[in-house]
C-alpha positions as CSV (number, residue, x, y, z in Angstrom):
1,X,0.0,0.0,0.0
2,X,2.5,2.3,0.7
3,X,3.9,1.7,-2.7
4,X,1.0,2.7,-3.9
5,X,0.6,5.8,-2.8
6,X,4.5,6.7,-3.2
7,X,4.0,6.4,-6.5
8,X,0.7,8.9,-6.6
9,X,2.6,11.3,-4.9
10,X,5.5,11.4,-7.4
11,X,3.0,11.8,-10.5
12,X,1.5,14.6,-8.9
13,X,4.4,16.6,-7.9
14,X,5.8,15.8,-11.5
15,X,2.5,17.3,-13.1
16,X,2.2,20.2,-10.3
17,X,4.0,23.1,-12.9
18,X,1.0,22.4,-15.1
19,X,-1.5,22.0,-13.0
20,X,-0.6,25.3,-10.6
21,X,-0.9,28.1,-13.5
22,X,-5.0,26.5,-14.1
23,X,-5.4,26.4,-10.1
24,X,-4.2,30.3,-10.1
25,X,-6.1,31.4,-13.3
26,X,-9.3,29.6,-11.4
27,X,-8.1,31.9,-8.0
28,X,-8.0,35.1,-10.1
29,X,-11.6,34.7,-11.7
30,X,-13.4,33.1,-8.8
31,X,-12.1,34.9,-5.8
32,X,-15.6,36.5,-5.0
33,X,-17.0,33.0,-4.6
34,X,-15.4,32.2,-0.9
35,X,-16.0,35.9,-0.1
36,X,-19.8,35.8,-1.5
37,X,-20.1,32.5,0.6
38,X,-18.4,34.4,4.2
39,X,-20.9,37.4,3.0
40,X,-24.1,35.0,3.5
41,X,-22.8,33.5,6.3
42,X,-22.9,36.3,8.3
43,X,-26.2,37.8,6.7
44,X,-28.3,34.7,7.4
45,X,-26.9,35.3,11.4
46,X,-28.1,39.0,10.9
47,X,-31.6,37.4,9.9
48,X,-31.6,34.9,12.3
49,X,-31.2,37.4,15.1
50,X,-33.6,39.8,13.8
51,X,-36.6,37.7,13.3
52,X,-35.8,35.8,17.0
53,X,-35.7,39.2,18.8
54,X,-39.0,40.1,17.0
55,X,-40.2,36.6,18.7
56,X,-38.2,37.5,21.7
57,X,-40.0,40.7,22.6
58,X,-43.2,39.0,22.2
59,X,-42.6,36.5,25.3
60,X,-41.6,38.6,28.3
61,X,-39.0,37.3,31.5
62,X,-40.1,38.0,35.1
63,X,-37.7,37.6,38.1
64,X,-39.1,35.3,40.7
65,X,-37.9,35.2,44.3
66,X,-37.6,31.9,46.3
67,X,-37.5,32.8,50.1
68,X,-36.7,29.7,51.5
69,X,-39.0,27.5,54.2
70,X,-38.2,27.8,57.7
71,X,-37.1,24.0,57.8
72,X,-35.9,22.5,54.7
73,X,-35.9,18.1,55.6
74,X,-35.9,16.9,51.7
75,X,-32.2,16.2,50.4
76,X,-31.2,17.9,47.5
77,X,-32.8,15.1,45.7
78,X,-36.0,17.5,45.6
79,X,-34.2,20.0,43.9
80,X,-33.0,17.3,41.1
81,X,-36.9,16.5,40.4
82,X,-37.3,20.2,40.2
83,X,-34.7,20.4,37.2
84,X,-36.6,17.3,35.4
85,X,-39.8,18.8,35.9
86,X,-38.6,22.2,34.1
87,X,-36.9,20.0,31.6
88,X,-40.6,19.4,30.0
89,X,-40.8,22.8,28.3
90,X,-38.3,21.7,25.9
91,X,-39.6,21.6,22.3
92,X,-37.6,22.3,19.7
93,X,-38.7,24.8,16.6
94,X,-39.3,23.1,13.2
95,X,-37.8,24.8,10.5
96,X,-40.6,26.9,9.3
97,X,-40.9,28.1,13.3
98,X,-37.2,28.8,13.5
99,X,-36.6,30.8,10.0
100,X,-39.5,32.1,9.5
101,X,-41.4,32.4,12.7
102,X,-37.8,33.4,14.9
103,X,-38.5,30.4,17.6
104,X,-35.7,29.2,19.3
105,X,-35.1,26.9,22.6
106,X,-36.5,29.0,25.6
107,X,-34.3,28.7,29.0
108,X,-34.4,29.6,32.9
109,X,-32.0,31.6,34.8
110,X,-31.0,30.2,38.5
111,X,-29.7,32.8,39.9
112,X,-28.0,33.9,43.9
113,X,-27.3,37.2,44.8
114,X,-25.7,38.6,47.6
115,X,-26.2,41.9,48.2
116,X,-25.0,43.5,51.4
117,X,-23.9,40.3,53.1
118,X,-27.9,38.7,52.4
119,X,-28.1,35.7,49.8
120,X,-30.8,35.8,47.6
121,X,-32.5,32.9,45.7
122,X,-34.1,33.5,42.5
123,X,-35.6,31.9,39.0
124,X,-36.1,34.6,36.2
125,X,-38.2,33.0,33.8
126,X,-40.6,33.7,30.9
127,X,-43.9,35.0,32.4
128,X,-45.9,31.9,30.3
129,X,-44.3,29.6,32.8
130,X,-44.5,31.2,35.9
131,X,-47.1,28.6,36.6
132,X,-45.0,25.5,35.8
133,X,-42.1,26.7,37.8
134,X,-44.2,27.4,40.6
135,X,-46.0,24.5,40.6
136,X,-42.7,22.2,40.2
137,X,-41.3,24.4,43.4
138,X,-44.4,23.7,45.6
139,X,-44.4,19.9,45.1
140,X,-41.0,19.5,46.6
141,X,-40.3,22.4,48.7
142,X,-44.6,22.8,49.7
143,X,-43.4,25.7,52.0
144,X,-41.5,27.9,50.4
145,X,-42.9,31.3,49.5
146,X,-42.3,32.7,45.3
147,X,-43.1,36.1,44.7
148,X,-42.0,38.2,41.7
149,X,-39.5,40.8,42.3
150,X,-37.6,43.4,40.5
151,X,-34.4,42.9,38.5
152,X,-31.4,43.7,41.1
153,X,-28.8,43.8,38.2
154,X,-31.1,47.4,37.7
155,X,-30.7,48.4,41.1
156,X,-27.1,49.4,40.6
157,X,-25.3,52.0,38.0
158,X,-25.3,50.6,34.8
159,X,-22.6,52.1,33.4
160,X,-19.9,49.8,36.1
161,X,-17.4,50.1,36.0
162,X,-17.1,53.5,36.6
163,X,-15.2,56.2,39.0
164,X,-17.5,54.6,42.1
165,X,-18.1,50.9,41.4
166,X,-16.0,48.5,40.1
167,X,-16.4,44.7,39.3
168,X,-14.4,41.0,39.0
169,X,-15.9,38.1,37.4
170,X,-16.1,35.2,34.9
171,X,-17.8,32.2,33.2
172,X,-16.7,28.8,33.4
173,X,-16.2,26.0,30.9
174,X,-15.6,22.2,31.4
175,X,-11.8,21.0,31.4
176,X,-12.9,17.9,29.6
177,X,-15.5,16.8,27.5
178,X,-18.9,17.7,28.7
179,X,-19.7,13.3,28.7
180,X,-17.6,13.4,32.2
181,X,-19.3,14.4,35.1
182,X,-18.3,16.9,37.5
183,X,-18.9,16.1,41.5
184,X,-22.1,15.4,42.3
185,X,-24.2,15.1,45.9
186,X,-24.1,12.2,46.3
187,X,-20.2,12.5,46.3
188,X,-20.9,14.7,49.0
189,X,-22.7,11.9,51.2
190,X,-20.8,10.0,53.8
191,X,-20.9,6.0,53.0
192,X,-24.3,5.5,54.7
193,X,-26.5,8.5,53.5
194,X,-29.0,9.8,55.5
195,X,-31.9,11.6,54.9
196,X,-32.0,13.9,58.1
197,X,-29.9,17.3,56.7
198,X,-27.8,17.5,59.4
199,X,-26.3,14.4,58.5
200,X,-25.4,15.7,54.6
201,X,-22.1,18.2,53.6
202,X,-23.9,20.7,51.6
203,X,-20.9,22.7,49.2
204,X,-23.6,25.6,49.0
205,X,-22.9,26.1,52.8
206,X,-19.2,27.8,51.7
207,X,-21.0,30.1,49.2
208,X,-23.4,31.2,51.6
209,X,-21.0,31.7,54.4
210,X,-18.8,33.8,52.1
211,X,-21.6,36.1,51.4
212,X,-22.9,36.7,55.0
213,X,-19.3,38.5,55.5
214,X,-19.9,40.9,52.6
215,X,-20.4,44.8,53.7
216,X,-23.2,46.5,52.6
217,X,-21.4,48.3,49.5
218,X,-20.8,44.9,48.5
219,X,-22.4,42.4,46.1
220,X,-22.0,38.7,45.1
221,X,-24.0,37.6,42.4
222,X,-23.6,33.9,40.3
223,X,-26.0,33.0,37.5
224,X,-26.5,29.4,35.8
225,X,-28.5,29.7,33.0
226,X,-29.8,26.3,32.0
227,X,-31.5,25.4,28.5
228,X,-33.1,22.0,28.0
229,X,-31.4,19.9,25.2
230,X,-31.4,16.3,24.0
231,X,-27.8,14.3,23.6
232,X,-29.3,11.6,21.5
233,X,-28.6,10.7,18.5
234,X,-31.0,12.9,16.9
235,X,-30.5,15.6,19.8
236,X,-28.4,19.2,19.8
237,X,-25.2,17.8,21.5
238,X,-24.9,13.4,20.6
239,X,-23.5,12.7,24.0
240,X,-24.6,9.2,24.1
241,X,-23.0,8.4,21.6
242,X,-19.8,9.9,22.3
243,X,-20.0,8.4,25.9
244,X,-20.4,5.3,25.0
245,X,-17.7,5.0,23.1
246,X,-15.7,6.2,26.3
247,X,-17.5,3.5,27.9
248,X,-16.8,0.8,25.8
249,X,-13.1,2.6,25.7
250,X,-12.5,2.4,29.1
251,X,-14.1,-1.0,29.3
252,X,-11.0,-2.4,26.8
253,X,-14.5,-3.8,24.3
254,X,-13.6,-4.8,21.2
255,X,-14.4,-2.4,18.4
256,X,-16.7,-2.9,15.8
257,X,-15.4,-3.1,12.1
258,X,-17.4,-1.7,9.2
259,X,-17.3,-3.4,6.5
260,X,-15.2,-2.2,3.5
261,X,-16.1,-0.3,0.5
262,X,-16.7,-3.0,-2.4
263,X,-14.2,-0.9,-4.5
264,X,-11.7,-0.3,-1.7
265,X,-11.8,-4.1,-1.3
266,X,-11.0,-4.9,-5.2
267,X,-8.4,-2.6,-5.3
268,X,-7.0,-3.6,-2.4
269,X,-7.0,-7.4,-3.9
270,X,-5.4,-6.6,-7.2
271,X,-2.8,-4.5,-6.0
272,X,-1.7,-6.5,-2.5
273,X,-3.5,-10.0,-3.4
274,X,-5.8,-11.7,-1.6
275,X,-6.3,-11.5,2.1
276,X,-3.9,-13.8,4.1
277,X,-5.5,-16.0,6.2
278,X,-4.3,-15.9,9.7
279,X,-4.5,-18.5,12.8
280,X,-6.6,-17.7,15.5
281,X,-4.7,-18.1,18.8
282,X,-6.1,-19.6,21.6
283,X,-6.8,-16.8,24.5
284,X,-8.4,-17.6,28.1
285,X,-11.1,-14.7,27.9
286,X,-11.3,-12.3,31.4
287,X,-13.9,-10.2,31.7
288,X,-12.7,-6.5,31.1
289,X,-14.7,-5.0,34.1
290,X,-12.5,-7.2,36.2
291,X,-9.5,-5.5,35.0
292,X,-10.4,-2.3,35.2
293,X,-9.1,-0.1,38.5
294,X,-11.3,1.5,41.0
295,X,-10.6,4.9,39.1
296,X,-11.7,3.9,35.9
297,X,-14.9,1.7,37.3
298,X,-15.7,5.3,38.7
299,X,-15.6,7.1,35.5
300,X,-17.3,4.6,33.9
301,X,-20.1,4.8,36.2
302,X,-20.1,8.6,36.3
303,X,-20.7,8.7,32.3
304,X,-23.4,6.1,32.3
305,X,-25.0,7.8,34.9
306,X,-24.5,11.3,33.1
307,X,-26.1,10.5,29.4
308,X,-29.1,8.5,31.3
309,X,-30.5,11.9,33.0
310,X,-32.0,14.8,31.5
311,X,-29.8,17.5,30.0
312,X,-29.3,21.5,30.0
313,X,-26.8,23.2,28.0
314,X,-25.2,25.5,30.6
315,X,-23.7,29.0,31.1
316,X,-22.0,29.5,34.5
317,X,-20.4,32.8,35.7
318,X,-20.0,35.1,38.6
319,X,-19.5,39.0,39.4
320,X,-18.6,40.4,42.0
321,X,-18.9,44.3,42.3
322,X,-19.2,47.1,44.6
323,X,-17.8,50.4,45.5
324,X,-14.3,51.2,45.3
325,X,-13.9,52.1,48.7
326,X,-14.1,48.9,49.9
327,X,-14.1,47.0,46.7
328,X,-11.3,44.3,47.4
329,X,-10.4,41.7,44.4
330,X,-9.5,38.7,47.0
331,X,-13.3,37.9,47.4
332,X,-13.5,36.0,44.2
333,X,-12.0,33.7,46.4
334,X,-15.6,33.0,47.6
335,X,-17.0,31.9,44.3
336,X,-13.4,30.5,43.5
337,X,-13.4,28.2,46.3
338,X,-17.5,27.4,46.0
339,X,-17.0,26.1,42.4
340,X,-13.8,24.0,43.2
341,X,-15.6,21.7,45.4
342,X,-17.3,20.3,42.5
343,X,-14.0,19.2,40.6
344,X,-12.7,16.0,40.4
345,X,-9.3,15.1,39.0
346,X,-10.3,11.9,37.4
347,X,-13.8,12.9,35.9
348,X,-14.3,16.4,35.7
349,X,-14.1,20.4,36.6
350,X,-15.2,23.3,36.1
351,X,-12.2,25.5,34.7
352,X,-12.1,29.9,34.5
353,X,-13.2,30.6,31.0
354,X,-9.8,32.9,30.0
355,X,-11.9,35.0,27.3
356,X,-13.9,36.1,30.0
357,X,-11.9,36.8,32.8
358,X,-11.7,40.4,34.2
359,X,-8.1,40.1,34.0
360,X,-5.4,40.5,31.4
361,X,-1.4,40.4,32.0
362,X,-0.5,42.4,28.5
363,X,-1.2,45.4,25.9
364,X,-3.5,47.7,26.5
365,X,-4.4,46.5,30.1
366,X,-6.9,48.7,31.2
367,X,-8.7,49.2,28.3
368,X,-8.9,45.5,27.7
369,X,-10.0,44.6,31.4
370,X,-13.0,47.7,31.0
371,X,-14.1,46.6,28.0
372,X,-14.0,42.6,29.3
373,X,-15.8,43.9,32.4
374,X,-18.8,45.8,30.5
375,X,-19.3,43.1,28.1
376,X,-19.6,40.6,31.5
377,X,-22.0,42.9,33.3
378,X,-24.1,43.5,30.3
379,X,-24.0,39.7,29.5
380,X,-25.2,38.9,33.4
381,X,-28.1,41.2,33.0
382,X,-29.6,40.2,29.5
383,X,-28.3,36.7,30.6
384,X,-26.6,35.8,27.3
385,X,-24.3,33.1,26.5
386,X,-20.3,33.9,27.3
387,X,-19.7,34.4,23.1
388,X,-23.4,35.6,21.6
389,X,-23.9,36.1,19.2
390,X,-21.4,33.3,18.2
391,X,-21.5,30.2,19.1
392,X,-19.5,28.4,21.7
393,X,-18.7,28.8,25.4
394,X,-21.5,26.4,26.8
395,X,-21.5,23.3,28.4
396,X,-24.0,19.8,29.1
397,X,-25.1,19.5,32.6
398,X,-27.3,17.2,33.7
399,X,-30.1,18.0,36.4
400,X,-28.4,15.5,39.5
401,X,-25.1,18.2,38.7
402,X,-27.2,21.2,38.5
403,X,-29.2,20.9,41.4
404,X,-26.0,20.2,43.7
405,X,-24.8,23.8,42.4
406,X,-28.4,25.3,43.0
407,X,-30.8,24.2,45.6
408,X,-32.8,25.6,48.5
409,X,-30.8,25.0,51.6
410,X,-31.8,23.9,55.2
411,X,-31.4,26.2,58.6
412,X,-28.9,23.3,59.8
413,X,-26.8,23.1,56.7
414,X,-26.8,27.2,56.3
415,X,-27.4,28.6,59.9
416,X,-26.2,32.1,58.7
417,X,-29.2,34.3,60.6
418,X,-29.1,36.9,57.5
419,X,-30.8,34.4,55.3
420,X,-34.6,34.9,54.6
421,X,-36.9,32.5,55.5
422,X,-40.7,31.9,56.2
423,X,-40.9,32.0,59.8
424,X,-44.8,31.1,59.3
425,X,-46.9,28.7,57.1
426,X,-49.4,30.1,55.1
427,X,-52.9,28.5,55.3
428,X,-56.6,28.9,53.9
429,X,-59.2,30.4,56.7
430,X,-61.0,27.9,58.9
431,X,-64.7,26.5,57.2
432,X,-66.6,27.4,60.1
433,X,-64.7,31.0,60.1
434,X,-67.8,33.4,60.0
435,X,-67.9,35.9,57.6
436,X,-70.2,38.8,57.0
C-alpha cells in the first residue's frame, strides 16, 4: 500500500507546474465565490437574530424570588426532580418556526445574589411559565414562599465600571469533554446517606458563608442559566453516543469493524492479493470489568449515569462588584473556592473561562480589562451566553449536577441568621370562620 501511494505522490508533484498556472487562473476569476459565501454567512446570522428578537420581545422574563421554608428536611434530591420537571418545556422549533417564525429553545436563569452580606435565591423565567415553575417548586419544597421581584442587576449603575463601582468576574467551561461528570451530591454523602440534613455536607454552605461577610457596599451575584437539550442521537449535542464509546473505551470492548467499500476491497486485492488467512490463537477470555481499577470503574459509572439523566446546556459565571472604597479583588476567592468543590481530578471540573476573565497580564491593560468587564455585566443582566452572538462557550449538565450547584438550603446546613426565610406557614381560613 505504501507503494502505492508513493508512486501517486511522485505523478502529482511531477504534473504540479501544469496544474498550478489552471489552479491560479481559477483563483483570479473566482475569488468572490469564498468571499460571497463568508458574505451569506454572516447575513443569514443578521436574519436569524432579527426575526428571534422580533419573537423574543413577544414573550416577556419575570424575576421570581424563592424565600426559602423555615425547615428544609428533603435532600437535594427534591431539587433534582425540580430540574426534570422544568426540563418538560423543551420543544424544539421546526424549520418553518425557526426561520421564518424566529423560535428558538427557551431557557431559565437560576440565579444567587448577595447583596449586602444577604443571599438571595431566584428563578427569572418567561412570564408563560410562571405557573410551571411554581407549581414544580411547591411539590418539593410545599413551603417555600415565590413572589416576583424586581431585576437587582437594575438596582445598581449601569454604566460599572465606573469612578464609584467597580467589578471581578467570569464564566466557566468544562476542562474535559462535557460526557464526564463533575462532582455530584451524592459524592458529598458519607458512605451510609441519610436523609435527616444535618447528617449531609452541603458545598452551598461555603458560598453562603462567604456572602454573609460581605459589607453593605458589596455584592456577590452567580447565575447558571440552563436550556433543556437532547444528547441523542437525533439531539443538539450526541453525548450518548460519544460516551459510549468512552464507555466501551474504558471497558478495553472490542471495536466494531465496518465493512469495506466493495471498490476499496477490489483494489485492495489486485494490487496486494488476496487476504492472508491468519491463525486464530487460543486466548483464556477475562472479563474486562475485572481489569479495570477503581478509578476507571468510577468514570465509567459517572458517564453512564451522566447520558441517562435529562440534559441542560449550561452557562455558569459570577461577578462580583461594589464600590471602590471597599471594593477588594481577593473575594473572588468565595466563588473561587465554591465552584472548586465540584472538581474532580479523574472525571471532571469546572475551569475559568480565559476569554472572560476580568483580567489581562499584557497590551493595553486597562482598556482590555474595561471593556472585558462591560461586556460581562451586560451579558449577566440580558443573561446571554459567554460568546453571543457566536456560538461556543456552553457546556452539558445534567439535572443531579445542576441541582447540587443550586438548591434551596436547610437552617442546619446554612445557619447564617441573614438568610430569609418563612418564619410562618401560610394556610386557607377555617370553614366554620364566620364571615359577613
Amino acid at each position: 500500500m505504501l507503494e502505492v501511494f508513493t508512486s501517486i505522490w511522485q505523478a502529482f508533484t511531477e504534473k504540479l507546474p501544469a496544474i498550478l498556472p489552471v489552479l491560479l487562473k481559477i483563483l483570479e476569476d473566482w475569488w468572490w465565490l469564498p468571499a460571497l459565501l463568508v458574505f451569506f454567512y454572516y447575513l443569514k446570522m443578521l436574519y436569524l437574530y432579527f426575526i428571534q428578537e422580533r419573537w423574543d420581545a413577544k414573550r416577556p422574563n419575570i424575576l421570581l424570588e424563592i424565600k426559602l421554608p423555615k425547615e428544609v428536611e428533603r435532600p437535594i434530591k427534591a431539587m433534582e426532580n425540580i430540574f426534570a420537571n422544568l426540563w418538560a418545556i423543551y420543544d424544539p422549533p421546526n424549520w418553518k418556526e425557526k426561520w421564518i417564525e424566529g423560535q428558538f429553545l427557551l431557557s431559565f436563569s437560576f440565579e444567587i445574589a448577595g447583596i449586602g452580606g444577604v443571599p438571595h435565591f431566584y428563578i427569572r423565567t418567561r412570564k408563560m411559565f410562571k405557573n410551571v415553575v411554581e407549581s414544580a417548586i411547591y411539590s418539593q419544597y410545599s413551603d417555600a414562599e415565590i413572589t416576583e421581584a424586581e431585576d437587582y442587576t437594575k438596582k445598581v449603575p449601569q454604566d460599572i465600571p465606573n469612578k464609584e463601582w467597580d467589578l471581578f468576574g467570569t464564566s466557566f467551561k468544562l476542562e474535559k469533554s462535557d460526557v464526564y461528570p463533575i462532582r455530584t451530591y451524592t459524592k458529598f454523602f458519607e458512605e451510609k446517606p441519610e436523609i435527616k440534613e444535618e447528617k449531609r455536607i452541603d458545598p452551598l454552605s461555603s458560598l453562603l458563608d462567604g456572602i454573609a461577610t460581605l459589607k453593605p457596599e458589596e455584592q456577590l451575584w452567580v447565575q447558571i442559566i440552563t436550556k433543556p437539550i437532547t444528547i441523542g442521537e437525533d439531539g443538539e449535542k450526541k453525548l450518548v453516543e460519544e460516551g459510549k464509546k468512552i464507555v466501551d473505551e474504558l471497558a478495553k470492548r472490542p471495536k466494531k469493524t465496518e465493512p469495506k467499500p466493495i471498490l476499496r476491497e477490489a483494489a485492495e486485492v489486485l494490487i496486494l492479493g488476496p487476504p492472508k488467512e491468519e491463525k486464530k490463537k487460543e486466548e483464556i477470555f477475562v472479563g474486562p470489568e475485572i481489569l479495570l481499577t477503581p478509578g476507571e470503574k468510577e468514570v465509567l459509572k459517572g458517564i453512564e449515569e451522566k447520558i441517562s439523566k435529562y440534559a441542560y446546556d449550561c452557562t455558569i459565571r459570577w461577578i462580583y462588584l461594589g464600590k471602590r472604597d471597599v471594593f477588594l479583588k481577593a473575594m473572588a476567592r468565595i466563588p473561587f473556592g465554591f465552584f472548586t468543590s465540584f472538581n474532580t481530578v479523574n472525571l471532571n471540573a469546572l475551569r475559568v473561562d480565559r476569554n472572560t476573565l476580568t483580567k489581562v497580564t499584557y497590551f493595553f491593560k486597562k482598556r482590555r480589562v474595561y471593556l472585558k468587564a462591560r461586556r460581562l455585566f451586560r451579558y449577566y443582566q440580558l443573561r446571554l451566553p459567554p460568546y453571543f452572538p457566536l456560538g461556543g462557550g456552553t457546556f452539558v449538565l445534567n439535572n443531579e449536577e445542576l441541582a447540587t450547584i443550586y438548591h434551596l438550603p436547610g437552617r442546619v446546613v446554612a445557619p447564617a441568621p441573614t438568610i430569609p426565610r418563612v418564619e410562618a406557614k401560610k394556610g386557607e381560613p377555617p370553614p366554620t370562620l364566620p364571615v359577613e
